[in-house]
ROFISE-307257 format. One record per residue: x, y, z of N, C-alpha, C in turn. Coordinates in steps of 0.2 Angstrom, whole numbers, plus 5000, padded with zeros to 4 digits. Example, Ala and Ser with C-alpha at 12.3 -4.5 7.8 and 13.67 -1.06 7.14 Angstrom:
506649725039506249785039506649845039506449895035506849955036506450005039
REM end
This chain:
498847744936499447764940499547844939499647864945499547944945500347974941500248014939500648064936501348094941502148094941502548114944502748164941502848234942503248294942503748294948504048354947504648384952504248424956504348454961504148504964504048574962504548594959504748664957504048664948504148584946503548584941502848594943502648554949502148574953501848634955502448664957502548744959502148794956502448784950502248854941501748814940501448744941500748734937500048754943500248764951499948774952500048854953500248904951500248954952499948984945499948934939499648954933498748934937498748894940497948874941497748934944498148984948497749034951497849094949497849094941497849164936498549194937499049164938499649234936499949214931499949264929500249264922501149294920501149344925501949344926502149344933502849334935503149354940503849384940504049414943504449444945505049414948505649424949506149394951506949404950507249374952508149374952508249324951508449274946508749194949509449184953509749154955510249104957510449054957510949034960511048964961510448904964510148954969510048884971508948894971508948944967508248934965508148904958508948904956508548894945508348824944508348774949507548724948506748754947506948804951506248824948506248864942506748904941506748944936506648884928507148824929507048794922506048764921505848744929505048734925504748784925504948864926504648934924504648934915505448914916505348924908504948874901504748854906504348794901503548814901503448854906502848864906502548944902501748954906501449024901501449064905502049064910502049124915502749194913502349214912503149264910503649304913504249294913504549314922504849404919504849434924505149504923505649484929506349494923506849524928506849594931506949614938507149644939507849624939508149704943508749734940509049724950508649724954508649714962508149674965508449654968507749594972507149644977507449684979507049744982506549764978506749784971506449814965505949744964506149694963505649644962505049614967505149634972504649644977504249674977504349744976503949804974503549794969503849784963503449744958502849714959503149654962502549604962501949644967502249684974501749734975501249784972501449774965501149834961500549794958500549744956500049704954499649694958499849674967499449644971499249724975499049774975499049844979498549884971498449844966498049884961497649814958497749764960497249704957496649664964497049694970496949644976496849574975497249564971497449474969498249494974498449404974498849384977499449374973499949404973500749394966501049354969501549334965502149304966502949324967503349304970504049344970504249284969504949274965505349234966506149264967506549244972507149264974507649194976508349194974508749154976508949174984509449114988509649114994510049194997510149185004510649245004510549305005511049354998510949424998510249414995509849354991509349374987508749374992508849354999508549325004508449425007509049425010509149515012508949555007508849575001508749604998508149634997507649564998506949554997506649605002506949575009506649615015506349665015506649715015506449785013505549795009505649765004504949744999504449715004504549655007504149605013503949645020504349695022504149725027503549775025503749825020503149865018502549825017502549765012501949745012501649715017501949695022501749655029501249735030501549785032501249835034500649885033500649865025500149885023499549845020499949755025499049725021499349715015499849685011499649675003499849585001499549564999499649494998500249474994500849444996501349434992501449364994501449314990501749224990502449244989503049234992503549224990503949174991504349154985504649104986505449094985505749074991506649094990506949044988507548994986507748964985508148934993508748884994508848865002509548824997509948825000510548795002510148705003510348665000510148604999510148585007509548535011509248505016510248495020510448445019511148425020511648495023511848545019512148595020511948665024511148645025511048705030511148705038511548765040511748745047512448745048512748725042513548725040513748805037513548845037513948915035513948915026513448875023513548855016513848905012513948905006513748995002512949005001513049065002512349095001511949095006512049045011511549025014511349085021510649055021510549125028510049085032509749095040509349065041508649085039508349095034507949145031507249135037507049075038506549055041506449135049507049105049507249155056507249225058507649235050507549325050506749355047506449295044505849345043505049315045505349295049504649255053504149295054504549355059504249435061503949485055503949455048503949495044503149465039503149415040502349385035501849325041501449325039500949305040501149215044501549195038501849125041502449115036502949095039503549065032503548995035503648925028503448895028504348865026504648805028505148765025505148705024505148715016504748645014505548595016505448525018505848465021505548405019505148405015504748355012504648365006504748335000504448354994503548364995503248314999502848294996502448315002502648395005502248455009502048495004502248494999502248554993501548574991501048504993500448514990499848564996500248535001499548565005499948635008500448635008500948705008500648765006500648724998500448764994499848784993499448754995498648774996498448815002499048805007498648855014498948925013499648935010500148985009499649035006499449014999499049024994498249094999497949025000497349065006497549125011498149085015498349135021498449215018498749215012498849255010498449325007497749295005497149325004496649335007496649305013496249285018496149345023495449345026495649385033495849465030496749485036497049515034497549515030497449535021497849515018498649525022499149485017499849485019500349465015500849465016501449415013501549365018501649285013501749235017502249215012502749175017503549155015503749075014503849035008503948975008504748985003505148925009505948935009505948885005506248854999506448804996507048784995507248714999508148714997508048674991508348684988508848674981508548604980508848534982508648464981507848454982507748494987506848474988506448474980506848524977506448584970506548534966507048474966507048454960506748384960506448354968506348294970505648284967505348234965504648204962504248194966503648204967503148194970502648164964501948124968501348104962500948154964500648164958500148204960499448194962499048214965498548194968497748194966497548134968496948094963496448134967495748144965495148164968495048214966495548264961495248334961495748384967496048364971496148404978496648454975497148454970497648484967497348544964497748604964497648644960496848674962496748694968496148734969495448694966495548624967494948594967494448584971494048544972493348564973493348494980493848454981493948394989494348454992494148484997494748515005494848465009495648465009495748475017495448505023495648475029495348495034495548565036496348575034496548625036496448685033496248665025496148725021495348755024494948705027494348735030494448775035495048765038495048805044495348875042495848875036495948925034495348995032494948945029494649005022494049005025493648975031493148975033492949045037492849085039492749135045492149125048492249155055491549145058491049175055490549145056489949205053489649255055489149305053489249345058488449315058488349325065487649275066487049355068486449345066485849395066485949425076486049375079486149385087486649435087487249425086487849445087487849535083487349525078487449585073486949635078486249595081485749655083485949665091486449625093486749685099487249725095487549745097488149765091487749835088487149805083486849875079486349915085486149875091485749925098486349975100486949955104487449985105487750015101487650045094487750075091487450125087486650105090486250145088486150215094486250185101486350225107486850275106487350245107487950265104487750325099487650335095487450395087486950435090486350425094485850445096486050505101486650465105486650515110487350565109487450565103488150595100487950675098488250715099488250785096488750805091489450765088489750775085490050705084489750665078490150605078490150615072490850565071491450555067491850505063491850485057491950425055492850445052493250405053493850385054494050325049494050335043494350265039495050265036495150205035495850175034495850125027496350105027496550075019496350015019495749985028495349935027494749945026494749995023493950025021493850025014494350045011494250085005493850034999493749965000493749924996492849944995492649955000491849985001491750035000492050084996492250134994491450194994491050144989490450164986489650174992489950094998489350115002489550155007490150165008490450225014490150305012490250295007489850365002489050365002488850325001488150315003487950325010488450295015488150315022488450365024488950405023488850485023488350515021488250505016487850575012487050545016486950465017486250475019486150515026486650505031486650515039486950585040487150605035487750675036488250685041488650615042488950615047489850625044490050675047490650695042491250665045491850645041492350595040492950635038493650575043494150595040494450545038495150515034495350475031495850475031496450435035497250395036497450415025498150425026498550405022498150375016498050305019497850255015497150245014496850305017496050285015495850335009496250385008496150425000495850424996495250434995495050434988494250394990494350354997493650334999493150404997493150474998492850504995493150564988492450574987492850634982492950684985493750714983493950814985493550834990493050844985492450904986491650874987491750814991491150794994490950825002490550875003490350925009490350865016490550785015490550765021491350735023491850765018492450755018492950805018493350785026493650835028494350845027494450795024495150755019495550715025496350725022496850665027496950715034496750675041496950695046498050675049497950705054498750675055499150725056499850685056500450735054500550805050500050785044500050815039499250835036498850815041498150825039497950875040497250895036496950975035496750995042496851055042496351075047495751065051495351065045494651025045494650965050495150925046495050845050495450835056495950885057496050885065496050905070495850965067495151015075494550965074494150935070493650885072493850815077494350805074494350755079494750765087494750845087494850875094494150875098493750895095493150905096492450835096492550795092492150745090491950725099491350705100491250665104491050585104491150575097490850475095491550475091491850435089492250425084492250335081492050345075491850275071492350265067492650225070493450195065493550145062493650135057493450095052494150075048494349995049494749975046495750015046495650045053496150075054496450055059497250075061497750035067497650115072497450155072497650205077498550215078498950205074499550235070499850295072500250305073500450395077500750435071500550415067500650465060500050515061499550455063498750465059498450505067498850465073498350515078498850555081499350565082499850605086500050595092499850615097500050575104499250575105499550475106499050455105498650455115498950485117498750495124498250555124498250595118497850665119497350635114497450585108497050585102496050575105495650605104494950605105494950595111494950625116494850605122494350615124494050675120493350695124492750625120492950605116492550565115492250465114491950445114491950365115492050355107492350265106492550255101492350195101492150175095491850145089492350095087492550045087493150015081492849965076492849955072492649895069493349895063493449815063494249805058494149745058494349695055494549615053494949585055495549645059495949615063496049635071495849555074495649585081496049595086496749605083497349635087497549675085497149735080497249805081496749845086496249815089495749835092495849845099495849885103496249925107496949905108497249895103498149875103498249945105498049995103498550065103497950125108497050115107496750155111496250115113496050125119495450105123494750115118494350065119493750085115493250065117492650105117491750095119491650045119491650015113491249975107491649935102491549905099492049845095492049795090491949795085491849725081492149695076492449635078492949605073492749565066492549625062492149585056492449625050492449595045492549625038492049675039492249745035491849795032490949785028491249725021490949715019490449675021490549645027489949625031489449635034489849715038489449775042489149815039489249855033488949895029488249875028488049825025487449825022486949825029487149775036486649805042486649875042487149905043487149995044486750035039486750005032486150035028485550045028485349965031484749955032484349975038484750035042484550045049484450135046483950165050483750255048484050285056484650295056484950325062485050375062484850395070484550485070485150515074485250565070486050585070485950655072486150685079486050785081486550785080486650815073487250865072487450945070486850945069486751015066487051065068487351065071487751125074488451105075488651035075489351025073489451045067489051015062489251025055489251095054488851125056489151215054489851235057490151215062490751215063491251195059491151115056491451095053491551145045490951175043490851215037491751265037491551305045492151345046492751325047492751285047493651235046493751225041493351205035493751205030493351235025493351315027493451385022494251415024494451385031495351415032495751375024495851435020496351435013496851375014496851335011497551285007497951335001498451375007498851414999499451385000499551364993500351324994500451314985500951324983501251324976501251264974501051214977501251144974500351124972500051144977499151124974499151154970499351224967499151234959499751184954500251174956500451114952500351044952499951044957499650964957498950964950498651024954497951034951497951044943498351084941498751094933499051014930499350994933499450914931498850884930498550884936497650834935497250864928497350924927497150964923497250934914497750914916498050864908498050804908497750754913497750704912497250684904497750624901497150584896496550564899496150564896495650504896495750444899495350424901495750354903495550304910495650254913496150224918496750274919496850284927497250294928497550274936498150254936498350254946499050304947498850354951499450394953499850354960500550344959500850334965501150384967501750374973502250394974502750364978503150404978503950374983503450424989504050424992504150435000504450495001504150555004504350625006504050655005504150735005503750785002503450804997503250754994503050764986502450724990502650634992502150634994501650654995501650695003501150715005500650775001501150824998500850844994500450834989500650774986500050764982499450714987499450694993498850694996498550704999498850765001498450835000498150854996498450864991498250894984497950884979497850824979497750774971497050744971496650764964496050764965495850674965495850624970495650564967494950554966494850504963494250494961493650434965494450384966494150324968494750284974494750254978495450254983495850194980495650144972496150094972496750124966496550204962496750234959497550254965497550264971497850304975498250234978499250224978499450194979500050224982500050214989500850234992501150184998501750204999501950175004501650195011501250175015500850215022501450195028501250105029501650105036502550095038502750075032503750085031503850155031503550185024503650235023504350225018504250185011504850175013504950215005505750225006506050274999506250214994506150224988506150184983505650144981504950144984504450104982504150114975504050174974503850204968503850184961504450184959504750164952504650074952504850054957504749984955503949964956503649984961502849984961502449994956502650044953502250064946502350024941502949994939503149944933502449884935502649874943501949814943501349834943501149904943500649914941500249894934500749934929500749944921500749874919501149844921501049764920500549744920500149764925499349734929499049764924498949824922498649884918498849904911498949884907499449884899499049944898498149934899497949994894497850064898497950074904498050124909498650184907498350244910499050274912499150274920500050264921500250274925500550314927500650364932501050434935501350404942501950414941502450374950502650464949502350494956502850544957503250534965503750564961504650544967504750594970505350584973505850654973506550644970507050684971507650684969508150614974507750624981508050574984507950494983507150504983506850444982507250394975507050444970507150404965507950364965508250394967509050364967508850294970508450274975508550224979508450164975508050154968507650094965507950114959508350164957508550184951508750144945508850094947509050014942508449994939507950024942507549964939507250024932507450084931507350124922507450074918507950024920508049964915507549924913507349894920506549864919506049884913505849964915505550014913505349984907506050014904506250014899506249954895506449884897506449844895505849824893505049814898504549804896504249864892504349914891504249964887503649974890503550014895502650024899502450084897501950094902501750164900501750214909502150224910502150244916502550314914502450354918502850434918502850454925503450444926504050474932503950554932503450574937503450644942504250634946504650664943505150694948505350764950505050754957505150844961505750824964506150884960506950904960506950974967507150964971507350994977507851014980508450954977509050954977509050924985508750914990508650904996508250834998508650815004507950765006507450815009507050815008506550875008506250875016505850805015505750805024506150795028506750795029507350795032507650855034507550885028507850975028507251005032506450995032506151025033506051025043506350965043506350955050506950995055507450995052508051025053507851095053507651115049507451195049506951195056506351155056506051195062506251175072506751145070507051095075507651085079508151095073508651095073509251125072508751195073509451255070509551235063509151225059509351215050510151205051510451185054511051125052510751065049510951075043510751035036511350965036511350935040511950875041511450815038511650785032511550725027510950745025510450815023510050815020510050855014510750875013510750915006511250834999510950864993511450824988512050874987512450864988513050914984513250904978512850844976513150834968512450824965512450824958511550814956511850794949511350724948511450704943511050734938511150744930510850764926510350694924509650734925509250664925509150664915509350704912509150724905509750664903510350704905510650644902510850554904510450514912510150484912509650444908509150494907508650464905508750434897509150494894509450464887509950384889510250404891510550304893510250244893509550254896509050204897508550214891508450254889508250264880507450284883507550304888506750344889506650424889506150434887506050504885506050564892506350614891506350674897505950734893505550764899505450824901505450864904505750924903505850984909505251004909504751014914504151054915504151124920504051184916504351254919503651254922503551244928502651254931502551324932502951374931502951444930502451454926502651454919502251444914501951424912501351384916500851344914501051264912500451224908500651174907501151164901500951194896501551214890501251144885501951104886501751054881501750964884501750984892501450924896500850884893500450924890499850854888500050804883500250844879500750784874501450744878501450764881502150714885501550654889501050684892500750644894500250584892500050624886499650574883500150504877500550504878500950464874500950374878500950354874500950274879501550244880502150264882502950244884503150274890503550234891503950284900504650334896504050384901504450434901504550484908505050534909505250554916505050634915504750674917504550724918504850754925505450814924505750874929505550914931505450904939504850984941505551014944505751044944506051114950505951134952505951144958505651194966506051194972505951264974506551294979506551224984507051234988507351184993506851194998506651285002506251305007505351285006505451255000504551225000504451175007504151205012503851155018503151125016503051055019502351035020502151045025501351085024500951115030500151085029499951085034500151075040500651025044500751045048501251005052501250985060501250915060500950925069501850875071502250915075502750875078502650825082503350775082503250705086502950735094502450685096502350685102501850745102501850795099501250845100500350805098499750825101499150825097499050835090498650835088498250835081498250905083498050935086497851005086498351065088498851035089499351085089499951065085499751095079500051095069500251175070500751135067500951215064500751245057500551285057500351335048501251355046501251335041501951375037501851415033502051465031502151495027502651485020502251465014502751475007502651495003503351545001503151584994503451554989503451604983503551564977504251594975
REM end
């Protein structure tokens, strides 16, 4: 006779079969079914302090392990709160299972307490949300949820639980099928299967792209944060073919700094280097990227002069935003090793010396000697540098020497303020014996500021970069060149003291005078506790380059900052 559990018992045992060891969460009323079989189990829950903050969290893990986390949120405000977390990770691809609580089968649809139509409002937001109505869907639910989630295009996938379903019994299933066993369903085959890529399909594909490169004078590789995971043979097929590259946001760190075929992040806010070339490029080879108007600017002007290449995993980004040559809907890690194995003859020698004089034009800016001087005193070690959202951001990606792209963690397509501090805690989580650096701003940090508590409570090793401005910085900076600098909701007129803050929460402060050098930053850094370090810098620090809404990549503006 097969073995009977609850659902919500089912739930934590199959989420212990697929290695997670903590989650993240708020409880409530109509989720603490689950929480009481949480608490019997070897899953250890971190409260956050917001369900926001607990989202983010569990993004920390999934965004630094590419494993799949868990959230757990009750009905509701716990349902609304989440969202904000659920959207970012929709958009930047990160695998997040979440699972909310529901107003009992009976009462949904009657205005219950708490209740919300959750299925409704966030359907547009993950991959698929799911409402269990059946005890005894829970099992293959939970296997497809599971996969969709890592599958393919990673994402977030949403399974709503009311109240009575969590506590109703199911048997559990004979043959092995339960808990990532070795008998599938039919449907999990259709899930986790993908097409293959067949030797046919590959050598037209690599003829068309060998023409394509042959008959190129200036060709151009364009990656995104669906590349990066190939980090090491992307670097290998530059340096073999010398075909020089720019990099989204989110593709950072695919190369090093200071590698002669890396012209760094194009865009809004990208170097010179990389977006005169992509004014000029005549091939463009995009890789694992959406064509995004951060990244291309008005996307009606973005490479016109030249034919493009896309290869991505997902085939609804592929001319969603720009027409293209050429095209192929495969994982990266499938296309790279054919592209190795080929010796493609590349004329470029005369682009590249062009490229040489793009980027000899100076990056002077007061913040790359304070990014540089902070890199300068890291520990030894593992390390993941984040950030929130604004001018700090982009400065350090501009500036910040990385090493490797899974080191490099921000918010790309929400953009969203608050991600930082609670992202980091799931980092440190994931990483105990790492350091951590979340650089914020003064606006950012306010947004998730509840979760110091967290911090504090797991006692991590994270250290809060806070650039004090007194300003929403990109907000001010836009009003100045736009606006007649009427400063309307971008200044703080009150400023909290973060010193005596920090003592509240019983984590350590330091004021860092970057005047002076680094002083006694390596000791504050190399300590293994969360602690918050204070930059001060004038309010007039702008981020340059700069390309306005609806302008080209090539027509940026240079700014001028002093100290």
């Amino acid at each position: 006779m097969s073995e009977q559990i609850t659902v919500s018992q089912y739930i934590i045992r199959f989420l212990e079969s697929k290695g997670i060891t903590w989650i993240p969460g708020v409880p409530g009323g109509t989720i603490l079914p689950l929480y009481e079989s949480l608490a019997g189990s070897n899953i250890e829950h971190v409260l956050a302090r917001h369900e926001q903050g607990a989202g983010f969290i569990a993004q920390g893990r999934a965004r630094s392990t590419g494993d799949v986390s868990a959230v757990f949120v009750s009905s509701g405000p716990g349902v609304a709160n989440l969202i904000t977390a659920v959207a970012d990770a929709q958009r930047d691809s990160v695998p997040l299972l979440i699972f909310s609580g529901q107003v009992p089968l009976g009462l949904m649809g009657t205005d219950a307490f708490q209740e919300l139509p959750t299925v409704k409002i966030v359907s547009s937001l993950v991959k698929k949300v799911y409402l269990v109505e059946d005890p005894n869907q829970i099992i293959e639910i939970l296997e497809e949820a599971f996969l969709l989630c890592g599958e393919g295009k990673k994402g977030p996938v949403w399974i709503d639980l009311p109240k009575d379903i969590q506590t109703q019994k199911i048997n559990l299933p004979e043959n092995n099928i339960h808990f990532g066993g070795s008998s599938h369903l039919d449907f999990l085959e259709q899930v986790s299967k993908a097409d293959p890529l067949s030797f046919e399909s590959m050598d037209i594909f690599l003829d068309e792209f060998k023409f394509l490169l042959k008959s190129s004078r200036f060709p151009l590789l364009y990656l995104g944060g669906g590349a990066k995971k190939e980090f090491l043979r992307l670097r290998e097929f530059v340096s073999r073919f010398q075909i020089p590259a720019v990099t989204t946001l989110m593709g950072l760190g695919i190369f090093e700094k200071d590698d002669p075929m890396n012209l760094g992040m194009m865009g809004m806010h990208g170097t010179v280097a990389a977006n005169e070339a992509l004014g000029l490029c005549d091939l463009l080879i995009a890789i694992g990227v959406r064509f995004d108007d951060r990244a291309t600017g008005a996307i009606e002007k973005f490479c016109n002069q030249a034919k493009i290449i896309h290869i991505d995993i997902d085939a609804r980004e592929i001319g969603k935003n720009k027409s293209v040559t050429l095209s192929l809907q495969k994982d990266i890690s499938e296309v790279l090793p054919f592209l190795l194995e080929e010796d493609f003859l590349v004329h470029n020698k005369e682009s590249l010396l062009q490229v040489e004089t793009w980027k000899q034009i100076p990056e002077e800016h007061p913040m790359k000697s304070i990014l540089l001087d902070f890199a300068s005193v890291l520990p030894s070690g593992e390390h993941f540098v984040l950030t929130d959202v604004g001018q700090h951001q982009m400065w350090v990606a501009q500036y910040f020497p990385f090493h490797q792209p899974m080191s490099w963690i921000t918010s790309g397509g929400q953009g969203t303020m608050g991600f930082g501090l609670p992202t980091a805690i799931g980092v440190a989580l994931s990483h105990r014996d790492s350091h951590v650096y979340c650089f914020t701003g003064d606006g950012s940090i306010m947004m998730n500021l509840q979760e110091l508590s967290t911090l504090r409570e797991q006692n991590l090793n994270v250290k809060i970069i806070l650039i004090n401005n007194e300003h929403l910085g990109l907000v001010k900076q836009q009003q100045d060149l736009f606006y007649g600098s009427l400063y309307s909701g971008s200044r703080f007129h009150f400023h909290p003291d973060f010193s005596m803050l920090c003592d509240s929460f019983e984590i350590g402060y330091y004021e860092w005078d970057w005047r002076s050098g680094v002083q006694d930053l390596e000791t504050v850094l190399e300590k293994k506790c969360p602690a918050l370090v204070e930059v001060r810098i004038p309010s007039d620090w702008g981020v340059y380059p700069f390309v306005p809404g609806g302008k080209s990549n090539q027509e940026y503006i240079l700014g001028q900052v002093t100290t």
